[in-house]
Each structure stands twice: as structure tokens, then as C-alpha cells.
C-alpha positions in Angstrom: 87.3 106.1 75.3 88.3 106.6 71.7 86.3 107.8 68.6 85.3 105.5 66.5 85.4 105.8 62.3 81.4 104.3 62.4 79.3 107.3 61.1 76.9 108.5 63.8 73.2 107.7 63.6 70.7 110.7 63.0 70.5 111.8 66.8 73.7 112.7 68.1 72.1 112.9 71.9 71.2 109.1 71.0 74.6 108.7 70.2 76.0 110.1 73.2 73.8 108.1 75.2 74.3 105.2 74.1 78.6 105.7 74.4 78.2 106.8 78.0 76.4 103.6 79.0 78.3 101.2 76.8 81.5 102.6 78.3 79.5 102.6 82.0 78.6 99.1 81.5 82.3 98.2 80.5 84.1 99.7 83.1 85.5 102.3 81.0 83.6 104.8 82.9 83.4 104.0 86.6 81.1 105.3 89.9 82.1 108.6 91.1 83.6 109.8 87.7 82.9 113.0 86.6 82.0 113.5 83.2 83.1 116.7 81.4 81.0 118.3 78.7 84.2 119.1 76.5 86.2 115.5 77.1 83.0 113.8 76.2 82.2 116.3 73.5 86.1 115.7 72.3 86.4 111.8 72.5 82.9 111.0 70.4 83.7 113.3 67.7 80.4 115.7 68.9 79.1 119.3 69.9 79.0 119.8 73.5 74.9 120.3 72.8 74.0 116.6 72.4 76.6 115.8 75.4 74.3 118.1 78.0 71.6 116.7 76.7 72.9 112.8 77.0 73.4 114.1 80.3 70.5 115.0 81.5 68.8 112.0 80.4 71.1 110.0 82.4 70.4 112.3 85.0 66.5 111.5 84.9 67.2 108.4 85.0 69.2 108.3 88.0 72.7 107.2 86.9 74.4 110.6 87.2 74.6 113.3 89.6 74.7 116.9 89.4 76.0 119.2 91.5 76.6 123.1 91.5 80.6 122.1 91.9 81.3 119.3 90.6 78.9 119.6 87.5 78.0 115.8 86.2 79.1 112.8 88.5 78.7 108.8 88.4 76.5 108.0 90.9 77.9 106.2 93.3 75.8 104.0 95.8 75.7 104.2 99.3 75.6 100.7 101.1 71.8 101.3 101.7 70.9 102.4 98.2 72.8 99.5 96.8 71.0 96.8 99.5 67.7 97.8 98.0 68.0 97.8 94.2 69.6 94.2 95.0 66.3 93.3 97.0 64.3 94.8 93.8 66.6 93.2 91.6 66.0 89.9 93.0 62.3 89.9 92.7 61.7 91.5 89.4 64.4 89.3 87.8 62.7 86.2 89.7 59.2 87.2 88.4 61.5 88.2 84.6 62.6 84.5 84.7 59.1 82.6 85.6 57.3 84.7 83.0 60.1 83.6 80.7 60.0 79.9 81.6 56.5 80.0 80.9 57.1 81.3 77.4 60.4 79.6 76.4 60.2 77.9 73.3 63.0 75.1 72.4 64.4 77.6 69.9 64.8 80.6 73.0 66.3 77.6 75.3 69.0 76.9 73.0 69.9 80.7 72.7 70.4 80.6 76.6 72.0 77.6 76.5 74.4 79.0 73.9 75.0 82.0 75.9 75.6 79.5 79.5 78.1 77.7 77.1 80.0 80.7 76.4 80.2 81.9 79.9 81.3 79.0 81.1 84.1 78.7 78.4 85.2 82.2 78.6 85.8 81.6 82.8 87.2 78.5 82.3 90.0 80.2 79.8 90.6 82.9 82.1 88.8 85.6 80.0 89.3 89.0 81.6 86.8 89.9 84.0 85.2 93.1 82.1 84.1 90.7 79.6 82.5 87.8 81.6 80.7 90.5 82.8 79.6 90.9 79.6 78.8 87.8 79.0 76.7 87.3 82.5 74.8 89.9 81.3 74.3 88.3 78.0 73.1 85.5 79.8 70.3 87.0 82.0 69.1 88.7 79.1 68.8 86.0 77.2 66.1 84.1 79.6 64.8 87.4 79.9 64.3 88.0 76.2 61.3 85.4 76.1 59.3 87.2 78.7 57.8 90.9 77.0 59.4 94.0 76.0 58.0 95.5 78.9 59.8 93.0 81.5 62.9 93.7 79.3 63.2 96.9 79.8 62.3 97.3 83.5 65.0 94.8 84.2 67.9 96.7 82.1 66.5 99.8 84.4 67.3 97.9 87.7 70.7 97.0 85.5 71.7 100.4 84.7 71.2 102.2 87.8 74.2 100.4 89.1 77.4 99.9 87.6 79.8 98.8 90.3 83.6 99.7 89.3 84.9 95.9 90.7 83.2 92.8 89.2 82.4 89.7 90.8 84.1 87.9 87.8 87.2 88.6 88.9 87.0 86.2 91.8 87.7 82.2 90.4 85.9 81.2 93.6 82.9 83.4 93.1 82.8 82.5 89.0 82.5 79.2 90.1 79.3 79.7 92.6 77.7 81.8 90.2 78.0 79.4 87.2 77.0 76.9 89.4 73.6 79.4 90.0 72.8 79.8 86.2 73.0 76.0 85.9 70.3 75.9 88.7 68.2 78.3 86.6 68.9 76.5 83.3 68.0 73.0 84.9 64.6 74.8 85.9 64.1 76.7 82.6 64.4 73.1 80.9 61.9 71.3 83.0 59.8 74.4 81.8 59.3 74.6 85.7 58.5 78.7 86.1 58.2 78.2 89.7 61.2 76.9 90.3 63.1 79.1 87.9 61.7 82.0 89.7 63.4 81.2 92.9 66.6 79.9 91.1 67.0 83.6 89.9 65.6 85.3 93.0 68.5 82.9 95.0 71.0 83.7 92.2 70.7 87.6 92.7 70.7 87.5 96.5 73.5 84.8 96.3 75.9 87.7 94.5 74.9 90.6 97.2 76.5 88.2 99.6 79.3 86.8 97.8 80.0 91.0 97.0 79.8 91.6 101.1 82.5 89.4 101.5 85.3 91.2 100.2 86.3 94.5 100.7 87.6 95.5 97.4 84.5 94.5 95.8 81.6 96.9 97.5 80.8 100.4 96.1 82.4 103.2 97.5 79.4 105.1 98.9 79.4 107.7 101.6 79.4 105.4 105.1 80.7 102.2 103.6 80.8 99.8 105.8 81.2 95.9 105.7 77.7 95.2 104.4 77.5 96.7 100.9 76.6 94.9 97.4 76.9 95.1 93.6 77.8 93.1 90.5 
């Protein structure tokens, strides 16, 4: 994590926040990293007031831990707590993607199709995997962006609440199922068929828990891992 030269926005805490999840998001920061009031203070050019605060929001919210010792912590799944945000994942993410489908207008298709494109370009160059992670995201949000704020936001929730430290991207044979998923949902999305899009996306999810079980060095490093644990 570096400073940037960008002036900061009126709230620092905002500020804060939004660093610790961008660098969450990319890997920067990872599960079971603990987060020092000072570093953090240090690296974003801030107090260490707006850096407590930061933290207890993502504390609220579930992403971090605190403990007497240890003071602020990544949560890091267990293999349980993982399983079920995948099975609520799957469902409101189907539901995201039918009420999207139902909404999509020609100009909202071609921004998913534009994000698909450059997905499927980026794997097919060998991007790194951090940012075809990215880009996967881009693409979910994308379909999801037709649907209501509302649905928005209670799907980036689901998103943010786990941030495995080992992508699926990084696997040619699992980029290559999971393009093959979006092109499932696309195909569905296109035919304006909601139905069917729903259960494209509800497959889609479930389809990455597995692919996730099936390698070691890709499940979360909860307390009691065993061989069936999940993530993206």
C-alpha cells in the first residue's frame, strides 16, 4: 500500500474506508492480516482517528475482527462460514440476475457484453490473476447494475464479507469453466429469458464453490479446514 498524491475527499474515515476495501478487494490486504492503527494511519497520509473509526465500520460490518490481543484482524472464514455465504450468494445473485434480465435494456446488454469481452480477452492474454478478478467482478456488476440500488448493494455486502487471499483466476482450467458460465448467463440475459438467467447465475456461483473445493491451495484458511471449503 502506498500513498497516493490525489487530495483526500472531505471525510477522512470515508477515505480510509474505502483504501482498506480497495486494497482487500485486490489482494493487497489479505484474510487473517492484522491491521495496525499507525501502519494504516502512516501509508494513507491520515491521523490514526479516522483509521479506528474505518475500523470499526468494517468491524460492523463483519469483515474484521477484533480481539483484546491481537487488536484488528481480516476475518478469515472457517469452511462452514464460507459454505453458507456461497449458498446465500447463489440465491441472491440468481434472484440479482432475473430482476436484471427483466429490466435489461439493449443499451445495459451491451455494457455487459463489453465487460464479457474484456474478461475474456484479458484471460486469453494471460492477464495476472488479481486483475481478472477484477474484471469478474466488473462483470457480475454489470448485470447486476440493471436491477435497483437496493439489489446492488445487498449483493456487494455478500461480496465483501469475503475476500479469499487465492483467486480462482489463477487456474487456466477453472478461467475456462467459468467463462464458459458467464456465456450461459449472457445467452439467457439476451433471450431476455429471467428465468433462465436466474439459474445460469445460481449454477455459476455454486459451480465456483466446487471448482474452489478442489484444490487445496485455493480454500480459506479457517480454523478446522478441511477438504470442503469455498471462496472466489
Amino acid at each position: 500500500m502506498t500513498q497516493t498524491d490525489a487530495p483526500l475527499p472531505q471525510s477522512r474515515t470515508a477515505y480510509v474506508l474505502e483504501r482498506l476495501r480497495a486494497d482487500m478487494d485486490s489482494g493487497v490486504i489479505n484474510p487473517g492480516d492484522q491491521l495496525r492503527q499507525t501502519a494504516i494511519a502512516k501509508r494513507y497520509g491520515v491521523s490514526p482517528t479516522p483509521v479506528r473509526e474505518a475500523l470499526r465500520i468494517l468491524a460492523a460490518d463483519g469483515s474484521v475482527d477484533y480481539t483484546s490481543h491481537r487488536g484488528a484482524t481480516v476475518r478469515d472464514f472457517t469452511p462452514e462460514m464460507a459454505h453458507d455465504l456461497y449458498r446465500m450468494r447463489a440465491e441472491l445473485e440468481g434472484l440479482a440476475c432475473e430482476i436484471a434480465t427483466e429490466r435489461m435494456t439493449d443499451d445495459g446488454f451491451r455494457a455487459v457484453q463489453r465487460a464479457n469481452e474484456a474478461l475474456v480477452d484479458a484471460t486469453a492474454a494471460g492477464e495476472d490473476p488479481a486483475a481478472l478478478s477484477v474484471l469478474n467482478r466488473q462483470l457480475h456488476f454489470a448485470i447486476y447494475a440493471s436491477a435497483s440500488a437496493v439489489v446492488v448493494d445487498s449483493v456487494r455486502h455478500l461480496w465483501e464479507r469475503f475476500k479469499p487471499s487465492v483467486t480462482l483466476w489463477g487456474v487456466t482450467s477453472f478461467c475456462q469453466a467459468l467463462d464458459h458460465d458467464h456465456d450461459l448467463i449472457l445467452a439467457a440475459i439476451e433471450r431476455r429469458d429471467s428465468a433462465a438467467a436466474r439459474t445460469a447465475m445460481r449454477d455459476h456461483v455454486l459451480h465456483a464453490w466446487e471448482l474452489r473445493q478442489t484444490d487445496a491451495d485455493l480454500r480459506p484458511g479457517g480454523a478446522g479446514a478441511t477438504d470442503a471449503q469455498v471462496g472466489r
